[in-house]
NUDREN-56450 format. One record per residue: x, y, z of N, C-alpha, C in turn; residue in one letter. Coordinates in nm, 3 decimals, padded with zeros to 5 digits. Layout:
// residues N
- X	Y	Z	X	Y	Z	X	Y	Z	A
...
// end
This chain:
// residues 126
- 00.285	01.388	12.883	00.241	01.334	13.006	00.206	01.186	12.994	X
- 00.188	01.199	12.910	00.149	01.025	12.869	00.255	00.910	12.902	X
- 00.396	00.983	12.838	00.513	00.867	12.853	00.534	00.884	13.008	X
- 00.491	00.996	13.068	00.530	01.038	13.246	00.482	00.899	13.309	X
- 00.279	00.918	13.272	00.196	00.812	13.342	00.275	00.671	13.267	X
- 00.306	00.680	13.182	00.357	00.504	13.153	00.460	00.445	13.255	X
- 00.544	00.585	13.243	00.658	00.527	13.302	00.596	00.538	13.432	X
- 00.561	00.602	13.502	00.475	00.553	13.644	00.393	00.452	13.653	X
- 00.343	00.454	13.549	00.277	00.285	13.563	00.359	00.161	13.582	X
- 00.462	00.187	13.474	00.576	00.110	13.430	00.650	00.052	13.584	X
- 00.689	00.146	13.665	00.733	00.165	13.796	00.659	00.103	13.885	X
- 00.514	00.161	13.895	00.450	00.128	14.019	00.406	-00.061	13.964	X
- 00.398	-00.125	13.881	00.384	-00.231	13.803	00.529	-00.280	13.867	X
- 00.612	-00.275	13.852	00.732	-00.295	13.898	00.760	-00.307	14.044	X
- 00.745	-00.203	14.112	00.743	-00.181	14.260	00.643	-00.301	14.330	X
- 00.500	-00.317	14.268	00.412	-00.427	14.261	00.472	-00.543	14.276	X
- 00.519	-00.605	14.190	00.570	-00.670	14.166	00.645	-00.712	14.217	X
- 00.764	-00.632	14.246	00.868	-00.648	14.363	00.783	-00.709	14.506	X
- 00.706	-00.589	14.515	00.645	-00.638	14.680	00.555	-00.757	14.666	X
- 00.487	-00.859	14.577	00.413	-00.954	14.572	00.566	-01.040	14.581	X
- 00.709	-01.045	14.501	00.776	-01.129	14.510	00.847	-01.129	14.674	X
- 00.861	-00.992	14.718	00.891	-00.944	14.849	00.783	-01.048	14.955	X
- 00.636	-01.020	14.939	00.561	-01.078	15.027	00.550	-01.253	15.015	X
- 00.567	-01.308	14.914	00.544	-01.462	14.861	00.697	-01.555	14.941	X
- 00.828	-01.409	14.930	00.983	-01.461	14.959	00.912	-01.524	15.161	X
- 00.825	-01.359	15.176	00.831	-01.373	15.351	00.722	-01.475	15.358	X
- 00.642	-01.490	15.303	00.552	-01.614	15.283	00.635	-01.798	15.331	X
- 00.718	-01.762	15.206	00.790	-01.886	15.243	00.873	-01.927	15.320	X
- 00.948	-01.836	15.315	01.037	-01.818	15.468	00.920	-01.863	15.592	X
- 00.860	-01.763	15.620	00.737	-01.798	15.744	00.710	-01.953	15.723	X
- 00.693	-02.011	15.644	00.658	-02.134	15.624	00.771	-02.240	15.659	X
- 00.863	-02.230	15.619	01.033	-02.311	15.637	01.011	-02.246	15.776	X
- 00.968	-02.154	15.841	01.027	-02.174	16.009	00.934	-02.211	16.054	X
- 00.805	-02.207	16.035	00.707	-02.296	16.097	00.757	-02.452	16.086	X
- 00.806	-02.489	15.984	00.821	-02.608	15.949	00.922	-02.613	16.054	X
- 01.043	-02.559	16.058	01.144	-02.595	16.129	01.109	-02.598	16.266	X
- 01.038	-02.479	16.306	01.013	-02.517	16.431	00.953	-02.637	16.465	X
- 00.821	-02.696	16.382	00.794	-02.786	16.426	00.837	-02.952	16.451	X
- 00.943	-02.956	16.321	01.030	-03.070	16.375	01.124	-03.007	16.485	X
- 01.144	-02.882	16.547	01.227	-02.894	16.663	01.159	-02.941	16.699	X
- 01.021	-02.906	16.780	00.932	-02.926	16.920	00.930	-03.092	16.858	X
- 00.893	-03.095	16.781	00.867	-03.272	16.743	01.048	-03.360	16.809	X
- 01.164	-03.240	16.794	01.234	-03.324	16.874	01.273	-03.382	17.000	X
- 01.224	-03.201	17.031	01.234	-03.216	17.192	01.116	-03.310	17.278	X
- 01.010	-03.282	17.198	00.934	-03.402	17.252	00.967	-03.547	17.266	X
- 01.040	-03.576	17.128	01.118	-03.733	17.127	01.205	-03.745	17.226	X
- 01.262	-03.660	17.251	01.369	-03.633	17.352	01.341	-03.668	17.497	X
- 01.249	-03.545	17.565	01.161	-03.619	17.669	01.083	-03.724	17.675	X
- 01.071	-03.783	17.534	01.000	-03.964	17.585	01.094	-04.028	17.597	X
- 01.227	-04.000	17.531	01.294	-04.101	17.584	01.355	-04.075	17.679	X
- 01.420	-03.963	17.752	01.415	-03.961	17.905	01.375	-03.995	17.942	X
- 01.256	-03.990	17.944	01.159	-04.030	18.102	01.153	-04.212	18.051	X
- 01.151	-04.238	17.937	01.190	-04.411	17.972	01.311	-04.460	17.985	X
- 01.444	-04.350	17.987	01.559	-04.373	18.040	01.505	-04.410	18.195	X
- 01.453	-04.284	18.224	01.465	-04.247	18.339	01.370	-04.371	18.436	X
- 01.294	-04.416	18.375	01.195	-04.560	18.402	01.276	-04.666	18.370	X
- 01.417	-04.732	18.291	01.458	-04.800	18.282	01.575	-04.813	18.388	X
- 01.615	-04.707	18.445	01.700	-04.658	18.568	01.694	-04.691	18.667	X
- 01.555	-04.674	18.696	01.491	-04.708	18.790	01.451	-04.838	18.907	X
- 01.374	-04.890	18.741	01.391	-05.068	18.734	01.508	-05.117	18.750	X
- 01.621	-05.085	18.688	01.754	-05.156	18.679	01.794	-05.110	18.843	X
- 01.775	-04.982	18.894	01.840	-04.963	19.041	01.690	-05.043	19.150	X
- 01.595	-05.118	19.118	01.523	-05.189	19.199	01.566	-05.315	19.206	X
- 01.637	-05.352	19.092	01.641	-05.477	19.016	01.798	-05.523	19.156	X
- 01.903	-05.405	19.167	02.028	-05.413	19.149	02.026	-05.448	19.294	X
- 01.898	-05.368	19.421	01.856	-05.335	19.530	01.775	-05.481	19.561	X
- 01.724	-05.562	19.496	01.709	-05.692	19.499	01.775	-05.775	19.519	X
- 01.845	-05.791	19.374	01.994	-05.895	19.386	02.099	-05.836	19.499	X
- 02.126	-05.713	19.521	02.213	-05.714	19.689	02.150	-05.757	19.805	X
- 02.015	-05.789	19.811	01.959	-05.860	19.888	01.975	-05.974	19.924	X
- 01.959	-06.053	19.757	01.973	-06.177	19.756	02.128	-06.238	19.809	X
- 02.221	-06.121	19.750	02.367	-06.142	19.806	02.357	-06.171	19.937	X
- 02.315	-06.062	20.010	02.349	-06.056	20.177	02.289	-06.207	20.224	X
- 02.169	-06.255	20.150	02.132	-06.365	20.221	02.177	-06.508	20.174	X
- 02.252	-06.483	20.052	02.336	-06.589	20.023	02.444	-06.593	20.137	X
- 02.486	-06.510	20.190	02.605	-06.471	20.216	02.590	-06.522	20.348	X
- 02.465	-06.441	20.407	02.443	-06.519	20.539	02.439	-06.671	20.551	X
- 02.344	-06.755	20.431	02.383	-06.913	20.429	02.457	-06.938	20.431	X
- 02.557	-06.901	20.360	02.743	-06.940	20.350	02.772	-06.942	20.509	X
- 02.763	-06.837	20.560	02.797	-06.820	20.755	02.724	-06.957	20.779	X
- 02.641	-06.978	20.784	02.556	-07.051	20.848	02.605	-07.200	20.828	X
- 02.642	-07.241	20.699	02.658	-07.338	20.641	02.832	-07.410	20.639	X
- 02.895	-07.252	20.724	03.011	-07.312	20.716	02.994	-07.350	20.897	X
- 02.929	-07.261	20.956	02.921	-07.299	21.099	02.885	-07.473	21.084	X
- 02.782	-07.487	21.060	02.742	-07.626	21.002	02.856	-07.712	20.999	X
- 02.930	-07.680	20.916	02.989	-07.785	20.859	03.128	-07.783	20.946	X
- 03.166	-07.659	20.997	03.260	-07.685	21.139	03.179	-07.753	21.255	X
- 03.050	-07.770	21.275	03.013	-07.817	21.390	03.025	-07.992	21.356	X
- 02.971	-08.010	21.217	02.977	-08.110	21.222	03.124	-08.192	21.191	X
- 03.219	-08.104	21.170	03.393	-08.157	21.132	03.394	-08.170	21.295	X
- 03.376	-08.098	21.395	03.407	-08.154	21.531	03.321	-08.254	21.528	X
- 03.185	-08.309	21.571	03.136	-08.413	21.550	03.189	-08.505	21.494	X
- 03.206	-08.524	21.367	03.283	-08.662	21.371	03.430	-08.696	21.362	X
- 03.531	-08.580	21.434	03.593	-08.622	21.486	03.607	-08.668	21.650	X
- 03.492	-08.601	21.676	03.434	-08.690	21.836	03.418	-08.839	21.831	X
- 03.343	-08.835	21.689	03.287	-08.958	21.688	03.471	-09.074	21.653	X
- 03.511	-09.017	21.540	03.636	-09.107	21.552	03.684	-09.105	21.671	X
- 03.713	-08.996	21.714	03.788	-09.030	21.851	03.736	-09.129	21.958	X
- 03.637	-09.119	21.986	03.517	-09.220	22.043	03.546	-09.383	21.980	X
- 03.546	-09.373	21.867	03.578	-09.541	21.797	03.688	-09.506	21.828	X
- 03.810	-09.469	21.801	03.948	-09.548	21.784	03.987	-09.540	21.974	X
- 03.925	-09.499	22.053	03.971	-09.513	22.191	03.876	-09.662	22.207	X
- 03.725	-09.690	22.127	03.679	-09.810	22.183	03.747	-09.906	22.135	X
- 03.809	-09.880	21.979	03.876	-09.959	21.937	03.986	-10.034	22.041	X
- 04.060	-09.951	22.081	04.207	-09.962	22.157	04.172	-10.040	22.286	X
- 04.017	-10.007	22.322	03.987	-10.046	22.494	03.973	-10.234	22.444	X
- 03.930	-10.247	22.297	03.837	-10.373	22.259	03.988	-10.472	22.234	X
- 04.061	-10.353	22.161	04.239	-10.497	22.190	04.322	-10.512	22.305	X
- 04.287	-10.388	22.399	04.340	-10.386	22.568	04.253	-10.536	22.560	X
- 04.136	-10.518	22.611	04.063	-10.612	22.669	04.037	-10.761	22.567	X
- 04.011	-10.777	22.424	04.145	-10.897	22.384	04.265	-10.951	22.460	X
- 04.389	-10.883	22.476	04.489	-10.913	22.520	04.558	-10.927	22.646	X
- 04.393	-10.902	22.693	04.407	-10.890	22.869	04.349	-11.030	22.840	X
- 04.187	-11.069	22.801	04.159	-11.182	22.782	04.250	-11.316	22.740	X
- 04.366	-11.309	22.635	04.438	-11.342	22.623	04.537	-11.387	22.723	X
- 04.608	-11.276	22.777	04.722	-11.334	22.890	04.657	-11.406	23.015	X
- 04.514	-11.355	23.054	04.467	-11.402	23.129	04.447	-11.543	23.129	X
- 04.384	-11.590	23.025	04.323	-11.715	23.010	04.439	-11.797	22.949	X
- 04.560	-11.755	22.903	04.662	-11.829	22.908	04.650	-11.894	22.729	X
- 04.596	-11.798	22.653	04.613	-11.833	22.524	04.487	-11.928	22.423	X
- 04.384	-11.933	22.524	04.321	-12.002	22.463	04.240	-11.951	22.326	X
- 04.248	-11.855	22.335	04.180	-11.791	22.188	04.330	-11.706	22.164	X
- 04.313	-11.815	22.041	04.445	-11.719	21.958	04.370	-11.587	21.854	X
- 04.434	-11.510	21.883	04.427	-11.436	21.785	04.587	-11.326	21.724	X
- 04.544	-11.312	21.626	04.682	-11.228	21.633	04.673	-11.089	21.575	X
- 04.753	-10.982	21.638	04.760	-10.866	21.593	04.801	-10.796	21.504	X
// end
């Protein structure tokens, strides 16, 4: 009975054994997925910060974009404005030439009327 209890000792020493290497394996394991999990959540968290400052840089850039088409439309309107301008004033001074070169024409009529009239006494020539 003696070699019986050894070898049951022998066994249950063994079986022991097994289950301390059994419990230390699930030990570590448990540990590597804690770990793992926690750099997931540590990713997904990185993840949502940088969304949401995508999502804040988006934002700005579509306020930014909603600005400058502003600024367009009212460039755009000066341009109207500025070309009206500058057609009002292309008629203007061709009023105004037209205005000189008809006073012009009235100022050598009336020269050359002065002229034939008075029979030459102021020469001038054309």
């Amino acid at each position: 009975m003696n070699q019986v209890t050894k070898s049951l000792e022998l066994t249950t020493r063994q079986l022991q054994s097994e289950r301390d290497n059994h419990e230390i394996t699930k030990q570590t394991l448990k540990v590597q997925m804690d770990e793992a999990l926690a750099a997931k959540q540590t990713e997904v968290t990185e993840l949502r910060r940088r969304g949401s400052t995508q999502e804040l840089e988006t934002e700005t850039l579509r306020s930014a974009l909603v600005a400058k088409e502003a600024e367009v439309a009212q460039l755009k309107q000066a341009v109207v404005a500025a070309s009206v301008q500058v057609k009002t004033l292309q008629a203007t001074v061709t009023d105004h030439i037209s205005s000189v070169t008809k006073v012009k024409e009235e100022n050598i009529f009336l020269v050359r009327l002065a002229y034939f009239m008075f029979g030459g006494i102021y020469r001038r020539e054309f």
